[in-house]
DORO-143823 format. One line per 4 residues: number of its first residue (from 0); their letters; for each residue z, y, x of N, C-alpha, C, O. Coordinates in nm, 3 decimals. Example, Ala and Ser with C-alpha at 12.3 -4.5 7.8 and 13.67 -1.06 7.14 Angstrom:
# residues 2
0 = AS = 0.780 -0.569 1.319 0.780 -0.450 1.230 0.780 -0.330 1.320 0.846 -0.332 1.424 ~ 0.708 -0.225 1.285 0.714 -0.106 1.367 0.787 0.003 1.290 0.804 0.114 1.341 .
//
This chain:
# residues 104
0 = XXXX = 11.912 6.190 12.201 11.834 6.196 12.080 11.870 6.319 11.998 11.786 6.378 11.930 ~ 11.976 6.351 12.005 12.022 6.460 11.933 12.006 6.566 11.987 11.988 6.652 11.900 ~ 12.003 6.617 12.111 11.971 6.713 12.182 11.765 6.731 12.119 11.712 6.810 12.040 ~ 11.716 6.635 12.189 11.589 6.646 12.131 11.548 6.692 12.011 11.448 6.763 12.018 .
4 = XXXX = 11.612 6.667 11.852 11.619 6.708 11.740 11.640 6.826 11.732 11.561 6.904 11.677 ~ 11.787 6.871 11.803 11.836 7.031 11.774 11.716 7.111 11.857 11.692 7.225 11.817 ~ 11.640 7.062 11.966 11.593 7.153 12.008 11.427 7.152 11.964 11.339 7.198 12.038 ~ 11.401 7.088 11.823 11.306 7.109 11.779 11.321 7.152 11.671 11.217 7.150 11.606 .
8 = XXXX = 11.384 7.182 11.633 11.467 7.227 11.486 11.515 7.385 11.528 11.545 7.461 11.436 ~ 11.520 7.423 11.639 11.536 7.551 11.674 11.412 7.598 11.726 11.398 7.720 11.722 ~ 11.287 7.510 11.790 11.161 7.539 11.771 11.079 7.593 11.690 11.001 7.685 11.715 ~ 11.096 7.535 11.585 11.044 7.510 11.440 11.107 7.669 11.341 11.034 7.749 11.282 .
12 = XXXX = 11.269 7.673 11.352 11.269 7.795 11.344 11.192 7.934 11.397 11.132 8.023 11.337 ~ 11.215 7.913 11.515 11.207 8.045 11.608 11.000 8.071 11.561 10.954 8.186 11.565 ~ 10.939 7.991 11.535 10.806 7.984 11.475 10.789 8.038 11.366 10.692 8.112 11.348 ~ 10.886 8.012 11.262 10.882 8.048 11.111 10.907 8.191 11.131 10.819 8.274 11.108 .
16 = XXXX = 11.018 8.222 11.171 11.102 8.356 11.251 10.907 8.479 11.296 10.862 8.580 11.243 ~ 10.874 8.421 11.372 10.758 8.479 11.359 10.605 8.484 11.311 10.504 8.544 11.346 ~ 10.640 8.389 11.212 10.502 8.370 11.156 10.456 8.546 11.091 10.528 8.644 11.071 ~ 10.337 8.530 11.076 10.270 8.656 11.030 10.260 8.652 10.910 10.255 8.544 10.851 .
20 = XXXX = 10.254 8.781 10.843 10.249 8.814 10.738 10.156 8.886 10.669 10.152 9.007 10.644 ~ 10.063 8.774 10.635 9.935 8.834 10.523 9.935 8.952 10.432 10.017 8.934 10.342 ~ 9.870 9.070 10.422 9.908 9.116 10.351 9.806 9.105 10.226 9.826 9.163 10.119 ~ 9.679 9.012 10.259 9.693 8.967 10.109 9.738 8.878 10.008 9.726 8.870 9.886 .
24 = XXXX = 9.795 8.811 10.099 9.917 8.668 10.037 10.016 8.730 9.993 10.064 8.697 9.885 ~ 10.082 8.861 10.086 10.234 8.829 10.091 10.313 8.880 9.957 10.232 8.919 9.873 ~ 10.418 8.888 9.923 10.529 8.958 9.818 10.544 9.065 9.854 10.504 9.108 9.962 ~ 10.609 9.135 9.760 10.669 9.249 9.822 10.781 9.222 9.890 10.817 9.303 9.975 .
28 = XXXX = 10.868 9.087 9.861 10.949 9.086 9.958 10.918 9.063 10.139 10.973 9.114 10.237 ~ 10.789 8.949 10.124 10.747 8.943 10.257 10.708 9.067 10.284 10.774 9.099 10.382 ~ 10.627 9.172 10.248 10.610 9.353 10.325 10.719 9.391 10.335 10.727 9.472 10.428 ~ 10.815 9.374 10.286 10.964 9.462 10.321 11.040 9.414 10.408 11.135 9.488 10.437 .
32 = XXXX = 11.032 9.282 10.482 11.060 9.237 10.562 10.985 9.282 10.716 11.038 9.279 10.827 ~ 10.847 9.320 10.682 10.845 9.397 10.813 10.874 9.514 10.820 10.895 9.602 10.737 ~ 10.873 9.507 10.980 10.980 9.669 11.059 10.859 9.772 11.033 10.742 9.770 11.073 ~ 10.947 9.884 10.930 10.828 9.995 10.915 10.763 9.993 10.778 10.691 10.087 10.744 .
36 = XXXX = 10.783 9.900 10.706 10.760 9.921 10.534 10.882 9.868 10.467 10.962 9.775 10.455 ~ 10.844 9.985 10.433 10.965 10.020 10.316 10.907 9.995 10.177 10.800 9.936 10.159 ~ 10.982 10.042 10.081 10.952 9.983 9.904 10.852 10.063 9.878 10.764 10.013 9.808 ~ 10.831 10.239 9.933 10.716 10.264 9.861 10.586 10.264 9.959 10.481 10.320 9.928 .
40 = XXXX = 10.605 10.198 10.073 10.475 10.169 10.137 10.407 10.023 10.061 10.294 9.997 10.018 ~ 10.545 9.939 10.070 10.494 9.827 10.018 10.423 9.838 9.828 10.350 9.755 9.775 ~ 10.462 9.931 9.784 10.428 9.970 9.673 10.292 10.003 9.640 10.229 9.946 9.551 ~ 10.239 10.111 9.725 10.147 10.115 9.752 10.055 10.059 9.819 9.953 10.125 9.840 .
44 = XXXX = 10.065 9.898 9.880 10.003 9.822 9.944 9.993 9.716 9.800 9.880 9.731 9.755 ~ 10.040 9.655 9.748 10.023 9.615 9.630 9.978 9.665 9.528 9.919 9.584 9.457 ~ 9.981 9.778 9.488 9.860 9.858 9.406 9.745 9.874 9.419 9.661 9.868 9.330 ~ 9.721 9.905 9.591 9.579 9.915 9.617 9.524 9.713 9.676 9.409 9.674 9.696 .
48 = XXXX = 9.610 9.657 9.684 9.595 9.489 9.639 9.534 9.481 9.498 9.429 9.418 9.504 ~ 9.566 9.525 9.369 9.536 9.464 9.248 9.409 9.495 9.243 9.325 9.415 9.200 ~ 9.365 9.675 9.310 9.219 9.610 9.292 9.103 9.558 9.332 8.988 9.565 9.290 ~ 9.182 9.479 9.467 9.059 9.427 9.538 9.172 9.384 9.696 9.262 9.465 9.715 .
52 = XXXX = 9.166 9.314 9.754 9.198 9.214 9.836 9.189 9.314 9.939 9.096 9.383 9.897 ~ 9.226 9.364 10.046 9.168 9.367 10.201 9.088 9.316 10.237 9.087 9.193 10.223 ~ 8.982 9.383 10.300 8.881 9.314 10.377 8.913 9.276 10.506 8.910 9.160 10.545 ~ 8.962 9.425 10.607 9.021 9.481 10.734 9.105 9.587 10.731 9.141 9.682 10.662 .
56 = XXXX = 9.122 9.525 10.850 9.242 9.632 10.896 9.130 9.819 10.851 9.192 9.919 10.813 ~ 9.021 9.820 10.863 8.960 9.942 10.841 8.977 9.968 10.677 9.010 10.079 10.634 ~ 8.953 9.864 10.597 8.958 9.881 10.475 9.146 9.926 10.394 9.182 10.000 10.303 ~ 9.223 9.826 10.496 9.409 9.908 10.455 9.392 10.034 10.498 9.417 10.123 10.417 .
60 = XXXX = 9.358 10.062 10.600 9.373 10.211 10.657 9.340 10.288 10.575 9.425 10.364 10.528 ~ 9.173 10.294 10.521 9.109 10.423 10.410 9.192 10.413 10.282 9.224 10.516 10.222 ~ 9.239 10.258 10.228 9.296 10.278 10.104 9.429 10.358 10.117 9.439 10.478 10.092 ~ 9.520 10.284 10.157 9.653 10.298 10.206 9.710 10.432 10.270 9.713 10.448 10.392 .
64 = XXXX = 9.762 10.537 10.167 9.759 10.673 10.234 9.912 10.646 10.345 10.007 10.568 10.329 ~ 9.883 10.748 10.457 10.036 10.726 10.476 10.000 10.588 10.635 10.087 10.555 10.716 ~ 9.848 10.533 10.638 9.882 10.440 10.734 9.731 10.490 10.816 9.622 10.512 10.762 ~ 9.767 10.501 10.964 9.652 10.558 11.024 9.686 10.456 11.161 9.785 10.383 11.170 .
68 = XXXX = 9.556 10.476 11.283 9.566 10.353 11.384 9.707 10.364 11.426 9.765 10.256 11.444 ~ 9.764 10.456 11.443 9.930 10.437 11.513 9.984 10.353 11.473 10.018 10.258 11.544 ~ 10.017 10.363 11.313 10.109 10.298 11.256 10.018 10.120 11.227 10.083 10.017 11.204 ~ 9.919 10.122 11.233 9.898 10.033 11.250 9.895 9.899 11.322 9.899 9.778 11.304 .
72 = XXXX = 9.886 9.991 11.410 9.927 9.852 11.551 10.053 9.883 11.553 10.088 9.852 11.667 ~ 10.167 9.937 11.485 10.310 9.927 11.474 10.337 9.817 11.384 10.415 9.724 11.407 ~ 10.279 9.830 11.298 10.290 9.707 11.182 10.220 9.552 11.199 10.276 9.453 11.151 ~ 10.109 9.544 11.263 10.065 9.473 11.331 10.157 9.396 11.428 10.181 9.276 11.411 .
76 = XXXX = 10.225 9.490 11.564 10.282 9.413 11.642 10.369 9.367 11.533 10.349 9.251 11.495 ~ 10.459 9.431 11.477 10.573 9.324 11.406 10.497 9.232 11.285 10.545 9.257 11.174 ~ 10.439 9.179 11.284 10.356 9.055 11.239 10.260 9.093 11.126 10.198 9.006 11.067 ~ 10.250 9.191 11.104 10.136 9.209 10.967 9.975 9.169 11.007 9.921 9.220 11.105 .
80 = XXXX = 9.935 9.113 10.957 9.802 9.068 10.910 9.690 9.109 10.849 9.732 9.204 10.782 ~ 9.571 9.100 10.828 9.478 9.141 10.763 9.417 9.015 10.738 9.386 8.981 10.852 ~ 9.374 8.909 10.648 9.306 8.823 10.660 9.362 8.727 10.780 9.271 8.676 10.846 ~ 9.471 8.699 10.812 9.475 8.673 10.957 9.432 8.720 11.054 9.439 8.637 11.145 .
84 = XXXX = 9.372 8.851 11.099 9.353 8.919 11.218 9.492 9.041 11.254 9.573 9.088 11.174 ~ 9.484 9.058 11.363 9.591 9.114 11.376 9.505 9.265 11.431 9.389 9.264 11.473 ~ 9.596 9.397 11.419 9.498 9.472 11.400 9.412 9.500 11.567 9.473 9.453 11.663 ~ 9.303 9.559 11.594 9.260 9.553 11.731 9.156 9.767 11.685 9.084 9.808 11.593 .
88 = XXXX = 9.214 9.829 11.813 9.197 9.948 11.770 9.079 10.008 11.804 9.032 9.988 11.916 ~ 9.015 10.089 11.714 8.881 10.122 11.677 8.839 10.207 11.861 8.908 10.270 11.942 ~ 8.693 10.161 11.856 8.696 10.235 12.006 8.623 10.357 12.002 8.507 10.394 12.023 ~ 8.740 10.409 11.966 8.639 10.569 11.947 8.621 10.657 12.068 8.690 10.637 12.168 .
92 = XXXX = 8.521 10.764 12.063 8.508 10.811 12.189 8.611 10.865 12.240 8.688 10.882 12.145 ~ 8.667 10.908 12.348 8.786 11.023 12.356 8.652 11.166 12.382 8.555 11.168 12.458 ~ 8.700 11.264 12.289 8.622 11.405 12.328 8.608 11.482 12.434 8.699 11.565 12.436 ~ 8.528 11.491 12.531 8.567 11.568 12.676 8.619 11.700 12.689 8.579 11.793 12.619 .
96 = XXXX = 8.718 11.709 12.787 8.736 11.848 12.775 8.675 11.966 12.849 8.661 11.993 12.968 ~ 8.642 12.025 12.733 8.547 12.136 12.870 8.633 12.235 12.948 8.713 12.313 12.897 ~ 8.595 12.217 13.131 8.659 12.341 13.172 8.689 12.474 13.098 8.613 12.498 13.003 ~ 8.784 12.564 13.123 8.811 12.627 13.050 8.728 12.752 13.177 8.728 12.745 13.300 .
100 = XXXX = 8.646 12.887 13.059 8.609 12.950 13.136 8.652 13.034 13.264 8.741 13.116 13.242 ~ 8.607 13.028 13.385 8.647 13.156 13.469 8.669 13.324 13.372 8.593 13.380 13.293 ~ 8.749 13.346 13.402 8.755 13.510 13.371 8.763 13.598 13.480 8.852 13.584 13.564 ~ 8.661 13.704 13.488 8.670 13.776 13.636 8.764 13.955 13.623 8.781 14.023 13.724 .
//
């Protein structure tokens, strides 16, 4: 019985341990807890919070100087949120490269 307990009680942790982190819910302490924001990212994620909520992950990006798709799915994998979505990356074209000319 006790085995059963401890090992739902270390379940239950290891869950909390990774729950995600809203960033329109969270504190500044919950943003500083993820890997990759610091006080004045999180600073600036709460400023551009007061005047208006996140929509998407597209809408943190344009506000939020300082955060572009890289860092996004960096912050993402370590649990950040948008509304509860986690971020998923824009499918932009890749540009072709043109042969480079013959020179004779």
């Amino acid at each position: 019985m006790f085995k059963k307990f401890l090992a739902s009680l270390l379940a239950l942790f290891a869950a909390v341990s990774f729950a995600a982190v809203d960033i329109n819910k969270a504190t500044v302490a919950d943003l500083d807890s993820i890997k990759g924001i610091g006080p004045a990212t999180s600073a600036k994620m709460m400023d551009e919070r007061k005047t208006a909520p996140f929509k998407d992950w597209a809408d943190l990006i344009q506000r939020v100087p300082g955060i572009g798709d890289k860092r996004a799915a960096k912050l993402s994998a370590e649990g950040l949120t948008v509304n509860g979505e986690a971020f998923k990356p824009s499918a932009k074209p890749v540009p072709e490269k043109k042969p480079a000319a013959a020179t004779k």
